[in-house]
C-alpha positions in Angstrom: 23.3 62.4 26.1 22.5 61.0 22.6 25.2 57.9 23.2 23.1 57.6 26.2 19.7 57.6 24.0 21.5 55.2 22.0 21.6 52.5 24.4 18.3 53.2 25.8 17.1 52.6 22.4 19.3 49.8 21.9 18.2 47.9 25.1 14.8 48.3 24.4 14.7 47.0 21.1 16.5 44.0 22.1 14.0 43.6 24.7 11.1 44.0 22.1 12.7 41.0 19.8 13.2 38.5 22.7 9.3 39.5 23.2 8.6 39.0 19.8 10.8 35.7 19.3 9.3 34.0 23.4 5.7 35.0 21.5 6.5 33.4 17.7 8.4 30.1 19.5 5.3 29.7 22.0 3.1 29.9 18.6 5.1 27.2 16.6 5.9 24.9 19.8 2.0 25.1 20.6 1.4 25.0 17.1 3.3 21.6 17.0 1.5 20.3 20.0 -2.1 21.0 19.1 -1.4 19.6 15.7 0.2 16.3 17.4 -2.9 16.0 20.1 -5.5 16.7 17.1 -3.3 13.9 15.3 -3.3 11.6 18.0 -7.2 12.3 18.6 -8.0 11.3 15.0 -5.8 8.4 14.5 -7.1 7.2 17.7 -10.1 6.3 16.3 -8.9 4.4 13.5 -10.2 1.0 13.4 -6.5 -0.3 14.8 -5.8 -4.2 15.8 -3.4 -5.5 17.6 0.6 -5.9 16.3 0.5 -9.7 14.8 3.5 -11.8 16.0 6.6 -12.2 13.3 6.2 -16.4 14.4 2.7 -16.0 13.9 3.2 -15.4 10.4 6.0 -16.9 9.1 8.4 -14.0 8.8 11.9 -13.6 7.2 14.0 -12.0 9.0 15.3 -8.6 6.9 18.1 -6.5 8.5 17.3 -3.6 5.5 15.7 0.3 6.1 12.8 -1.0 4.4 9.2 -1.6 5.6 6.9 -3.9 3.6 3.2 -3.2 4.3 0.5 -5.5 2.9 -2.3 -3.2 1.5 -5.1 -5.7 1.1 -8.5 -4.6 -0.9 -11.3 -7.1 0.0 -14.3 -7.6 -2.2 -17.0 -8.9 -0.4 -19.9 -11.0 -1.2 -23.4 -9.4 -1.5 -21.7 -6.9 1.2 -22.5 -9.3 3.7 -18.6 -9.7 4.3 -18.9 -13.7 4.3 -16.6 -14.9 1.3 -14.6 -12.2 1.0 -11.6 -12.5 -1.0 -8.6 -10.4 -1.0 -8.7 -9.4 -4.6 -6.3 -6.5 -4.3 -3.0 -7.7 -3.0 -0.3 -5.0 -3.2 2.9 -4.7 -1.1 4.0 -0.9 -0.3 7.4 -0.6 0.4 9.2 2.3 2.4 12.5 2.8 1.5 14.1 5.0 4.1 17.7 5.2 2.6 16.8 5.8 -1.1 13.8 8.1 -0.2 11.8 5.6 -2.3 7.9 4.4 -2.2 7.3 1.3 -4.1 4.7 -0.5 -5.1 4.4 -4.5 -6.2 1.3 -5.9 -6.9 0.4 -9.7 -6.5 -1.3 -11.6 -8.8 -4.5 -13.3 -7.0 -4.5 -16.4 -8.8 -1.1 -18.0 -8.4 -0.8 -20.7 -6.5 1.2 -21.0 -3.5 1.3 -23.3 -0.2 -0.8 -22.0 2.6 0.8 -22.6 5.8 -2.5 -22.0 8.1 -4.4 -25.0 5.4 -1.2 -27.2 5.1 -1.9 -27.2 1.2 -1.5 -25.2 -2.2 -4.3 -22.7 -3.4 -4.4 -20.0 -4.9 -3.3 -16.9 -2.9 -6.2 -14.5 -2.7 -8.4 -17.7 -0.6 -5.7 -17.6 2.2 -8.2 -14.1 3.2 -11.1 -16.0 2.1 -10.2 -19.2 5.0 -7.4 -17.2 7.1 -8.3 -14.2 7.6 -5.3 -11.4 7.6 -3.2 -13.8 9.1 -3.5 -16.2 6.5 -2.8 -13.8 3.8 0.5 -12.5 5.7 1.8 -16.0 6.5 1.5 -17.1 2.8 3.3 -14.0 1.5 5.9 -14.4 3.8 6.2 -18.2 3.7 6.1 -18.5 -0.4 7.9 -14.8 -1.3 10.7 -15.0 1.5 9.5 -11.6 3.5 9.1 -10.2 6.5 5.3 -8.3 6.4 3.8 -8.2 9.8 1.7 -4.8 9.3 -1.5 -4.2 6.9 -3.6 -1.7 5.5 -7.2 -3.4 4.9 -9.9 -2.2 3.3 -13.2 -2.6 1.7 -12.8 -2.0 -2.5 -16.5 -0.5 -2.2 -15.0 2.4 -0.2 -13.0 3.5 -2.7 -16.0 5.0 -4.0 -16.3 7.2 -0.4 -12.5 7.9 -0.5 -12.4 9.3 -4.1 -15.4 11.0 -3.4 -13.9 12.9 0.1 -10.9 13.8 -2.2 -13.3 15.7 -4.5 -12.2 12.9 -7.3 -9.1 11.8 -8.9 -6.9 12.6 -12.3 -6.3 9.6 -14.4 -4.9 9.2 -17.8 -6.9 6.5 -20.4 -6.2 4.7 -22.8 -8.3 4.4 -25.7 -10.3 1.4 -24.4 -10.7 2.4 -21.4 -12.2 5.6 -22.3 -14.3 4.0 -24.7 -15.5 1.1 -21.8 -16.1 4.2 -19.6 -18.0 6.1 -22.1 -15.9 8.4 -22.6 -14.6 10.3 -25.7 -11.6 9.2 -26.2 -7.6 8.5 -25.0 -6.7 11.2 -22.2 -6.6 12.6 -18.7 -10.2 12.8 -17.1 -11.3 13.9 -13.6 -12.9 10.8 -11.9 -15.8 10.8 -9.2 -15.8 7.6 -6.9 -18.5 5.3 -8.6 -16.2 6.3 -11.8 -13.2 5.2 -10.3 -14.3 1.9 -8.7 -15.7 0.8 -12.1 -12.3 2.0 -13.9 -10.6 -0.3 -11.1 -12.9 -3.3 -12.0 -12.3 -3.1 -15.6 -11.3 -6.7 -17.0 -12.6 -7.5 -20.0 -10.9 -5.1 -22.9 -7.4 -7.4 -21.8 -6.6 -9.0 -19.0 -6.7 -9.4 -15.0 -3.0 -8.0 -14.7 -4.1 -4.9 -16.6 -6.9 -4.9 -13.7 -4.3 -4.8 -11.2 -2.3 -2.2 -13.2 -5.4 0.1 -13.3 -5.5 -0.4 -9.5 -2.1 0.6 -8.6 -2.9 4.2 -10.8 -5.9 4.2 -8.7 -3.8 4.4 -6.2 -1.1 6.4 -7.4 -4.1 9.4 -8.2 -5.3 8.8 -4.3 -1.5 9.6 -3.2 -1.2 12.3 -5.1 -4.5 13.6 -4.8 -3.5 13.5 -0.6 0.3 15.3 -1.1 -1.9 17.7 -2.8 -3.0 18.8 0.6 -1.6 21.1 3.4 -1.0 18.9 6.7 -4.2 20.8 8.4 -6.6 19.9 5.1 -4.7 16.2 5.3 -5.9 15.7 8.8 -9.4 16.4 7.8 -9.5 14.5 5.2 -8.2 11.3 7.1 -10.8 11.9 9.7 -13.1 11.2 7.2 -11.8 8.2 5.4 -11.1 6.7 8.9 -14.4 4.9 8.9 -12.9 2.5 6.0 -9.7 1.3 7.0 -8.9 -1.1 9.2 -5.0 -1.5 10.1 -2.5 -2.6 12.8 0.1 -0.4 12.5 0.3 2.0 15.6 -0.3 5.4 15.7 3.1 6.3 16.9 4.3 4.6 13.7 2.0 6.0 11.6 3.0 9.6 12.3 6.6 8.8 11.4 5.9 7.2 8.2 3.8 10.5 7.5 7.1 12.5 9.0 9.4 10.8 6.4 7.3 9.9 3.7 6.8 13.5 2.4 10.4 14.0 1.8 9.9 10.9 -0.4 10.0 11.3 -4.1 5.9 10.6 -4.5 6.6 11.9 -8.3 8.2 9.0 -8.9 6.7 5.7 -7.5 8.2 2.4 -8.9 5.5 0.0 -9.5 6.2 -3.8 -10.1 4.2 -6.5 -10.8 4.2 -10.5 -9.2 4.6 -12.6 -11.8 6.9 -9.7 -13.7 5.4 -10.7 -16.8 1.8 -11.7 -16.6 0.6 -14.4 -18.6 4.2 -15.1 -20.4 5.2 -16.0 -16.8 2.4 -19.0 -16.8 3.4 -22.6 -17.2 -0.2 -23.6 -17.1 -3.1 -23.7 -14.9 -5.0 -26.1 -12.7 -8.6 -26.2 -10.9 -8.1 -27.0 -7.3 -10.7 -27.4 -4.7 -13.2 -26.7 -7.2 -11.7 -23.5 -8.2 -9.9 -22.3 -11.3 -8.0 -21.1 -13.2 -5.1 -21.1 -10.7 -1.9 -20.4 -12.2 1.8 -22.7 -12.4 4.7 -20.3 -13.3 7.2 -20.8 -15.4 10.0 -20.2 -12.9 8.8 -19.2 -9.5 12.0 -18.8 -7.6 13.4 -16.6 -10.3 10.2 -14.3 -10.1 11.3 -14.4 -6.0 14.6 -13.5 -6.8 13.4 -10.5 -9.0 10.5 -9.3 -6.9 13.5 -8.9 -3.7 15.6 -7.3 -6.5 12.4 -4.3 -6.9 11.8 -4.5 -3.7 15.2 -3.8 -2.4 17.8 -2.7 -5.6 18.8 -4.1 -8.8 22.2 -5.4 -7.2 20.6 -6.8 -4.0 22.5 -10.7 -3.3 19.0 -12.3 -2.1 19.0 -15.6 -4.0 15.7 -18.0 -3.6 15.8 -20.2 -0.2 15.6 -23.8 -0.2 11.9 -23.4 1.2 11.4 -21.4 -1.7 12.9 -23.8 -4.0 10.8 -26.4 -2.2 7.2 -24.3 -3.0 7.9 -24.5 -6.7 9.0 -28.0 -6.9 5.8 -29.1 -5.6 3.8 -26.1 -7.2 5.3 -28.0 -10.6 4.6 -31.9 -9.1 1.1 -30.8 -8.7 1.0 -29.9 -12.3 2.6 -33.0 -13.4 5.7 -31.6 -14.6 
């Protein structure tokens, strides 16, 4: 009788657990779903364009686990949006094999050729004539890449984003504490009109230490977002939606979010185009009525060593003829 009890017991507590388990997978499979339809619903509404043609832009072919994506702050005039300029030029990089998210940020003022104008300028007007277009085709014509997606937004927005974060941490320097009215040198809590002005900062050095402060804006955003629990993430995208305009496909955009947080986001590499700011200047010219626009030193070795950041120190890219071609006539323009 009790061996019998046994397996009564035994049989009914087996059927209790497949109960259980049936009832916890429905929870995490619906779970998964909902959270993929309220995903889909959200990102739907992003302000997404169409995918822009590789020929349309001059690509490079690359057969490496990397996506470039041109991230592309526009500062426009009287916020009318005529005369806008793409005054923050960044390319993030996605490195799938090494788990690594870079960040290289271009200098405005350098010239290159336009392809879509047929002449040099420098490179933040290609946004200013050509639209997104323009700005991808030069990148990829002049720097030898393959970019075909964007991330474009308005740098007054920043403001709103920082502000739906609930602000951002970022250490200061000395000067910049003082320019901000601060106290002195160390980590402050930012709101978004504090951070926009902290991005616009210029005059205590120089316009690469602009860009610099830019790419720690940045860098607090991230980590202000990986901060977040997937649900709270999704809420808080549905509110920055409004500013960003992109062409990169939801599909897409929910596995770079898959893989991106096994990233290492502590560590973010950030480099620089030229690698050395003004010491990488030759000189500088006014073209079109517009200056200073800068001559470097050695353009196709700052090509050679933004692919090196881009991809790894021992990466074999060397600078193309067309490349060798841009700065020969970058240097004839400048009489040397």
């Amino acid at each position: 009788m009790a061996n019998s009890k046994k397996k009564h017991i035994s049989i009914r507590t087996k059927k209790i657990l497949v109960v259980v388990l049936s009832v916890v997978l429905v929870l995490i499979v619906g779970g998964i779903v909902g959270f993929n339809l309220y995903a889909d619903s959200l990102l739907n509404r992003m302000n997404i364009k169409n995918e822009i043609n590789k020929s349309e832009v001059n690509v490079v072919e690359s057969h490496r686990n990397i996506d470039n994506i041109a991230l592309l702050g526009i500062d426009s005039d009287n916020g009318t949006g005529l005369g806008s300029r793409s005054d923050v030029m960044k390319l993030i990089s996605l490195d799938f094999d090494n788990k690594k998210l870079k960040i290289t940020s271009l200098q405005r003022d350098n010239i290159v050729y336009q392809p879509l104008m047929d002449r040099y300028e420098k490179l933040n007007h290609a946004y200013w004539r050509n639209g997104v277009e323009g700005t991808l085709s030069s990148i990829n014509y002049n720097f030898d890449l393959d970019v075909t997606k964007y991330v474009l937004f308005d740098f007054d927005s920043v403001e709103e984003i920082v502000d739906i974060l609930g602000g951002v941490n970022i250490y200061l320097s000395g000067a910049e504490a003082s320019y901000m009215g601060f106290g002195g040198e160390g980590s402050y809590h930012l709101n978004g009109s504090q951070t926009l002005a902290f991005s616009r900062i210029r005059s205590i050095d120089s316009d690469y230490e602009r860009m610099n402060r830019q790419t720690r804006v940045i860098d607090a955003l991230i980590h202000s977002f990986k901060d977040n629990n997937p649900f709270e993430l999704l809420g808080i995208v549905n509110q920055v939606l409004p500013y960003i305009e992109t062409n990169i496909p939801v599909s897409t955009i929910k596995s770079y979010l898959t893989n991106v947080i096994t990233f290492d986001l502590n560590n973010i590499e950030q480099y620089q185009f030229p690698a050395n700011g003004y010491d990488s200047q030759l000189t500088t010219l006014s073209l079109y009525g517009y200056s200073p626009q800068y001559v470097l030193k050695d353009f196709s070795g700052e090509v050679e060593l933004l692919h090196h950041n881009i991809n790894n120190p021992n990466d074999k890219y060397t600078a193309s003829e067309n490349v060798l071609k841009v700065e020969r006539e970058i240097l004839a323009l400048a009489g040397y």
